[in-house]
C-alpha positions in Angstrom: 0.0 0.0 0.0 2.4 2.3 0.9 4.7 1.9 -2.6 1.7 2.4 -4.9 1.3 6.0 -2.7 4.6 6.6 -3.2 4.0 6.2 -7.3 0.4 8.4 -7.2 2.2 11.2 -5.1 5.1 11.4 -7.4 2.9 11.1 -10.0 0.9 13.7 -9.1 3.7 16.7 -8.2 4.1 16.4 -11.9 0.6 18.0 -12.4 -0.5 20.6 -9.1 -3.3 21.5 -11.4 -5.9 18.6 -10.4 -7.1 19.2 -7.2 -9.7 17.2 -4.5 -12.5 18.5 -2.7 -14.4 16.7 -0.2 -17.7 17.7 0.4 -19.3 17.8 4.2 -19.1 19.1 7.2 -15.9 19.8 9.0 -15.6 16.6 11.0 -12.5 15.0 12.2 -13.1 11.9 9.4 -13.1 14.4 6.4 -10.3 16.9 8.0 -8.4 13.7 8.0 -9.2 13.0 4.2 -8.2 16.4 3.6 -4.8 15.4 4.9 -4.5 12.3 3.1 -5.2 14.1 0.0 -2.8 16.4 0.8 0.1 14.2 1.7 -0.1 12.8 -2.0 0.8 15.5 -3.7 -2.9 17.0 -4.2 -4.4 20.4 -3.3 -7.0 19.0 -1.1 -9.8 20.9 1.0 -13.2 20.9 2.2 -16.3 22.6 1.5 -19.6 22.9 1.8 -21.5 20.8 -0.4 -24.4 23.6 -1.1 -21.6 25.8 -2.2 -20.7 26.3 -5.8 -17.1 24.5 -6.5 -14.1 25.9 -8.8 -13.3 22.6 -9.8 -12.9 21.4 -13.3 -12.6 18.2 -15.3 -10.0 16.3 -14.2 -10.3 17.3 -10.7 -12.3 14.7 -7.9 -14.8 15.7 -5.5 -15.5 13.2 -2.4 -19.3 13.6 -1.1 -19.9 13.2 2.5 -23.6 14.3 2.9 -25.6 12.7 5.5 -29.2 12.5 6.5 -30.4 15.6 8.1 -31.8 16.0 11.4 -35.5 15.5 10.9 -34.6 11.9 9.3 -36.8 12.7 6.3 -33.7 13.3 3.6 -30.1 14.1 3.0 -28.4 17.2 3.4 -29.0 20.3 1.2 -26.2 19.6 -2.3 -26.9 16.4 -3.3 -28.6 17.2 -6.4 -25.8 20.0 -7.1 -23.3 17.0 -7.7 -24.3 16.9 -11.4 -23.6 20.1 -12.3 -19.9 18.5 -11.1 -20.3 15.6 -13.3 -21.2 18.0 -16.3 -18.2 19.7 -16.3 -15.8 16.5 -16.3 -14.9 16.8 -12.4 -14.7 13.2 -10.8 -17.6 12.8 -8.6 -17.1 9.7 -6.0 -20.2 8.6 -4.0 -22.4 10.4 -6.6 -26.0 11.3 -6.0 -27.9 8.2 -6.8 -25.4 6.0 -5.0 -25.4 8.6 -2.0 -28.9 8.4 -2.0 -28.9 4.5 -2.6 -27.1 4.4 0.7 -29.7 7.2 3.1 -32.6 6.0 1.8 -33.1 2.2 3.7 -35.6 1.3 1.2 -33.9 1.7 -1.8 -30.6 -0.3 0.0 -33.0 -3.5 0.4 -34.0 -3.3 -2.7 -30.1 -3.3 -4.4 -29.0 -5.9 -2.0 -32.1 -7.9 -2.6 -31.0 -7.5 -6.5 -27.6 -8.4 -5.9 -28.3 -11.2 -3.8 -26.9 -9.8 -0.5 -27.7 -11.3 2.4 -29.8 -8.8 4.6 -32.9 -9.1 7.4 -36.6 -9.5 5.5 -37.8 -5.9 4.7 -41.1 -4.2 4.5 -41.9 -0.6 4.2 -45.2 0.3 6.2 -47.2 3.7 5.6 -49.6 3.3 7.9 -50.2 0.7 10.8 -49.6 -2.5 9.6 -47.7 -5.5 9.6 -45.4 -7.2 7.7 -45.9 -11.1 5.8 -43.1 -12.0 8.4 -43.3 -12.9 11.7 -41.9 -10.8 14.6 -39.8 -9.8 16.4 -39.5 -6.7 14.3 -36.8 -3.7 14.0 -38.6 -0.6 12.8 -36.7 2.6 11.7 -37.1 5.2 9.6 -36.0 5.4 5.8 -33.5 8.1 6.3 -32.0 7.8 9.6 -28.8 7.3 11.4 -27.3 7.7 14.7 -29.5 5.0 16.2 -32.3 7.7 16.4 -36.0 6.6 16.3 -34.8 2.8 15.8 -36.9 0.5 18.0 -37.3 -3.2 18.7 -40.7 -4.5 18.9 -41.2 -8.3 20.3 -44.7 -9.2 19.0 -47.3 -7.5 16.7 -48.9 -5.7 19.4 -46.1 -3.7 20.3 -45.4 -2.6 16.5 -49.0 -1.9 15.8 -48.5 0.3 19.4 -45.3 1.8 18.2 -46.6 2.7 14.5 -49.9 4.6 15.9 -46.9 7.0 17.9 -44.7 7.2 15.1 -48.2 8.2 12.8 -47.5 11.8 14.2 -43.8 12.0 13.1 -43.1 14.1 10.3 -40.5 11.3 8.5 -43.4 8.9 9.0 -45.8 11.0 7.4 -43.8 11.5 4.5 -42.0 8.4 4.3 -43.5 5.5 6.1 -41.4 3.3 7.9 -39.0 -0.3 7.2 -40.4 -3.4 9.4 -37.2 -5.0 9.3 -37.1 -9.2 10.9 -34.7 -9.0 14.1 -31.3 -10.4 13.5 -31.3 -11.7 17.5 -28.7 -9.2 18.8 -25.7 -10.5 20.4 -24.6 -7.0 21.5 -21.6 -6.4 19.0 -21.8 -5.8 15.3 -19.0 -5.2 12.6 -18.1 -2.3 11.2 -15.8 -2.3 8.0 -14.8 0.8 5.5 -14.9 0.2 1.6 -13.0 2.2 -0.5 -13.2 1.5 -4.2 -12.8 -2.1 -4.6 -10.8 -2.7 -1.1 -11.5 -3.0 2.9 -9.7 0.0 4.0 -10.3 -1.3 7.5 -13.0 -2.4 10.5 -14.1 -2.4 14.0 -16.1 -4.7 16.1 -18.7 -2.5 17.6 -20.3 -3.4 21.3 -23.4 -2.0 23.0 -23.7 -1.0 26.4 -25.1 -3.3 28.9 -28.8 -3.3 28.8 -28.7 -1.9 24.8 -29.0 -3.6 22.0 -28.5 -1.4 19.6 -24.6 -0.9 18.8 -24.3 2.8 17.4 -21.5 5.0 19.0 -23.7 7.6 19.5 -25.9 5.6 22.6 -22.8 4.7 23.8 -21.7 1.8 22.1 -17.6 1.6 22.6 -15.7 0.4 19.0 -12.3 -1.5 18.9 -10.0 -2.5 16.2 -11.3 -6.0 14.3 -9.5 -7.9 11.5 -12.4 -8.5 9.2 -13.1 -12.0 8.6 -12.4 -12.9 4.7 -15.8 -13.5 4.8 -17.2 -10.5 5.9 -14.6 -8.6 3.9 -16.0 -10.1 0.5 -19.8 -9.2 1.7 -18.9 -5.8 3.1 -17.5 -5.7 -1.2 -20.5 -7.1 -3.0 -22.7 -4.6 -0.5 -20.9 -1.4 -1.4 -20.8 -2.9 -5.1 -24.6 -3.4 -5.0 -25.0 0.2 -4.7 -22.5 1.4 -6.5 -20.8 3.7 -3.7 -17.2 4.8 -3.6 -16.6 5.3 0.5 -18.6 3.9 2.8 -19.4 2.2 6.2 -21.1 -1.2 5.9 -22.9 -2.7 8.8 -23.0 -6.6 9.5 -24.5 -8.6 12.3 -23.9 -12.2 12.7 -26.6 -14.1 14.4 -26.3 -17.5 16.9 -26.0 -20.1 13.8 -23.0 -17.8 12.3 -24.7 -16.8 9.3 -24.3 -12.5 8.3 -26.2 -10.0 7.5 -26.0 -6.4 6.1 -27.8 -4.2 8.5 -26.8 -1.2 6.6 -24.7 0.4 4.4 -23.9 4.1 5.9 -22.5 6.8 2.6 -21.0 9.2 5.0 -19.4 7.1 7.5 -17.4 8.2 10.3 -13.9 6.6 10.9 -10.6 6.9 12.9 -7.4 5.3 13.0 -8.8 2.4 15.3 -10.0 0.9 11.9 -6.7 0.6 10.6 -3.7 2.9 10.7 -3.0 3.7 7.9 -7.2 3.7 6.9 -7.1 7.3 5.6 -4.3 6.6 3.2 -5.5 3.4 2.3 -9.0 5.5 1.4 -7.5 8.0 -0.6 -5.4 5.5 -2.8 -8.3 3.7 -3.7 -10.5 6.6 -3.9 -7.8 7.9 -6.6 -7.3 4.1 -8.1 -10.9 4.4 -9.1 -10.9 7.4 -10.8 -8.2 7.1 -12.9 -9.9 3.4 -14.1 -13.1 5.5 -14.9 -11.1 8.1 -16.9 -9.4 5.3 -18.5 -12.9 3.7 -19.5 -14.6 7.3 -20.6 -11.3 7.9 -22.8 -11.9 4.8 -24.3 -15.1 4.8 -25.4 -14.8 8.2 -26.1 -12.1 6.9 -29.1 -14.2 4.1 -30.0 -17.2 6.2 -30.5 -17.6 6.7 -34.1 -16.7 10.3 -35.4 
């Protein structure tokens, strides 16, 4: 890993023109991007993603958007990527795959497609149940942080727990996923795609008492080594959707069988993944879009005149 970012920095002083923006809020992940940018030779920085961008073809921009607060969409610039795309710049985690990722709904449906192992899905707008039997995990389309996530045991408690949620404002525009329980064993894994590698993973573990394992309810994350198993479905998840960088979810229940809870387009990571996961991020962030300008330039000169 660390000859081939050797090769793309040196490669890259010979050209300071092409340049790397990534796009979100100033969080200690996408400073950290910034910096790995940076240290291979490109002019890296972050911005906004609402606000209008100098770049120009040849250059890459990395989106980072997440769900908004009021779990009923992603964060204002998503459709501005385009306008990117239209001038030749690089987009990576573009805005259908970005959106593939918030929206729940639409990630069952790619890793149904692809064949992805995942927990049954149903999306409710009103109260109702599912063709599968309980218990039942029911969460909003767009969410994150654990927010608005509950466990219901039987049908009575998700018929109770829909009639409360009818008042939301994400229910109301969105309905719900009835998702079957993967039985919660109080950890989950964590691992970080980047292009076509594992950049890195942690095992995630809940508090006592919680069964839900996000970091933000307190769940505490430690270094893993991603089975070879795990790594491969982590791969054919991100695949499914076609995203550049992101966080993939997986639960394994009692029998040892996986499943992909989730796959997160604007994932938070730190060195405890791996140390060198930032590096290892940006050269396969960089690996990708050089094979896609390979591929356009190519069919660009087979294209009849």
């Amino acid at each position: 890993m660390a000859a081939v970012g050797v090769e793309v920095a040196i490669e890259r002083r010979a050209n300071r023109r092409d340049e790397v923006v990534i796009l979100g809020k100033s969080t200690e992940t996408n400073r950290a991007l910034v910096s790995a940018f940076a240290g291979l030779g490109y002019r890296a920085w972050l911005a906004e993603p609402s606000t209008p961008q100098r770049l120009r073809g040849g250059d890459i921009a990395v989106a980072r958007l997440d769900v908004v607060a009021t779990l009923d969409g992603v964060e204002p610039g998503l459709w501005q990527l385009p306008r990117l795309v239209r001038r030749g710049v690089q987009v990576m985690n573009g805005p259908l795959a970005l959106l593939a990722a918030h929206d729940k709904l639409s990630t069952a449906l790619l890793l149904g497609r692809a064949g992805v192992p995942q927990p049954r899905t149903a999306h409710v707008r009103d109260v109702s149940r599912p063709r599968f039997a309980p218990p039942y995990v029911v969460k909003p389309r767009f969410g994150s942080w654990g927010r608005d996530v509950y466990l219901c045991r039987d049908d009575d408690e998700l018929r109770a727990r829909l009639e409360r949620l009818e008042h939301r404002r994400w229910f109301r525009r969105q309905g719900a996923l009835v998702q079957s329980l993967v039985e919660p064993t109080g950890r989950d894994l964590r691992v970080v795609v980047a292009g076509d590698r594992v950049g890195g993973a942690v095992e995630r573990i809940a508090l006592p008492g919680e069964w839900r394992t996000n970091v933000a309810l307190g769940a505490v994350r430690r270094h893993a080594s991603a089975p070879p198993a795990a790594r491969e479905l982590a791969l054919r998840a991100a695949a499914a959707l076609g995203i550049d960088l992101a966080g993939v979810d997986i639960a394994t229940d009692e029998s040892g069988r996986s499943y992909v809870l989730e796959v997160n387009g604007a994932v938070d990571f730190n060195a405890n993944y791996a140390s060198d996961v930032f590096a290892a991020a940006a050269v396969a962030l960089l690996e990708r879009a050089a094979t896609r300008s390979d591929s356009r330039r190519a069919t660009s000169i087979a294209r009849p005149a």
